[in-house]
N, C-alpha and C positions, 0 to 999 in steps of 0.2 A: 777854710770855710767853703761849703760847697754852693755852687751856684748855678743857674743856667746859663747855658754857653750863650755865645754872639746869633748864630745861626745852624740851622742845621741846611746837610748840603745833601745828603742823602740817604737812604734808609730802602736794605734789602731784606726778605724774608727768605729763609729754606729750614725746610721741613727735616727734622734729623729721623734717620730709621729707627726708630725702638719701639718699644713697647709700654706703653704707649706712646703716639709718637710726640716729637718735642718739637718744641717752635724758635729757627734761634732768629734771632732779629739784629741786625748791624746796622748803625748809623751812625755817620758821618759827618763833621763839622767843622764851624772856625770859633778860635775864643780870639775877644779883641786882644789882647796883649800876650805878650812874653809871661812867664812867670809861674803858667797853670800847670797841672799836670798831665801827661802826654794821654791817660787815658782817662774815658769820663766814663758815665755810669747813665744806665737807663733805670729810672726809678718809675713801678707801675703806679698806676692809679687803683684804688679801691673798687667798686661798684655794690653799689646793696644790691641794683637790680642792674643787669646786661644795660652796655650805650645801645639806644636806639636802632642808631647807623650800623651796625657791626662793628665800628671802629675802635678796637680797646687802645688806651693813651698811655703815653708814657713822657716823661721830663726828660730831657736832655739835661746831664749835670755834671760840673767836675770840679774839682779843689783848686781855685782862683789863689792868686795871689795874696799876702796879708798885704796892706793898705800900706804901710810903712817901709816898703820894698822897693827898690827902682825896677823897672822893668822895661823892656823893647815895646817899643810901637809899633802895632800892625797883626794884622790879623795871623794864626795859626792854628794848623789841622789838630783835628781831636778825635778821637772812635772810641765808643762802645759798645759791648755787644750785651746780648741779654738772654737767657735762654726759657720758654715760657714751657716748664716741666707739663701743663693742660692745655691743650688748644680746643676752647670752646667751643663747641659745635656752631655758635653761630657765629663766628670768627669771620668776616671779610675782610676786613683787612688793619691796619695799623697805624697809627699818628703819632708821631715825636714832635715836642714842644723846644723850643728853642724860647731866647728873650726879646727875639726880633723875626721869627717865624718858627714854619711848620709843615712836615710832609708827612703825607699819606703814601703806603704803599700798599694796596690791594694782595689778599693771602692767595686768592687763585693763581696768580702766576709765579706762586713761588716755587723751585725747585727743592728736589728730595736728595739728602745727604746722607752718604752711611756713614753710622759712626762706625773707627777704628777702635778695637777694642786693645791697647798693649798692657802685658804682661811684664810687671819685673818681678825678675829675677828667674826662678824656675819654669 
């Protein structure tokens, strides 16, 4: 079942080169227990109309434990990354929700990544 992690610890932006260009977003966390899985998922949010703030949002989420499991106590790392194919023109920046917090990373100071393009085979 999917759920929102414990906390989120961090959240980077960079701009991939294409055409158009793309937005990839990574963020970083703790899930309270053992049990989840190593990688989570950023899930956007809708908008009818643009947020206000420029800040588009996203859930922090990943496949928890079933209930009927034992599991380790204590907190453990989690990442997901997200790739935003439009970067809206009024884009400043980003906000990941967690179940116990939330960061904001501002789009201007993200850096620009080329994408590798490989070939199989021929």
């Amino acid at each position: 079942m999917l759920k929102k992690i414990h906390e989120v610890t961090d959240v980077k932006l960079a701009t991939l080169e294409s055409f158009p260009p793309k937005l990839l977003i990574t963020a970083s966390g703790t899930v309270p227990t053992g049990g989840w899985s190593e990688k989570g998922e950023l899930i956007e949010y809708i908008y009818i109309t643009p947020p206000v703030d420029g800040y588009y949002e996203f859930d922090f989420v990943g496949e928890s434990p079933s209930p009927d499991v034992i599991v380790t106590q204590g907190l453990k790392p989690i990442v997901a990354t997200f790739v935003l194919n439009s970067i809206p023109e009024d884009l400043k920046g980003i906000k990941v929700y967690a179940s116990c917090s939330s960061k904001k990373e501002a789009y201007n100071d993200s850096p620009t990544l080329a994408l590798e393009i490989i070939r199989v085979g021929n």
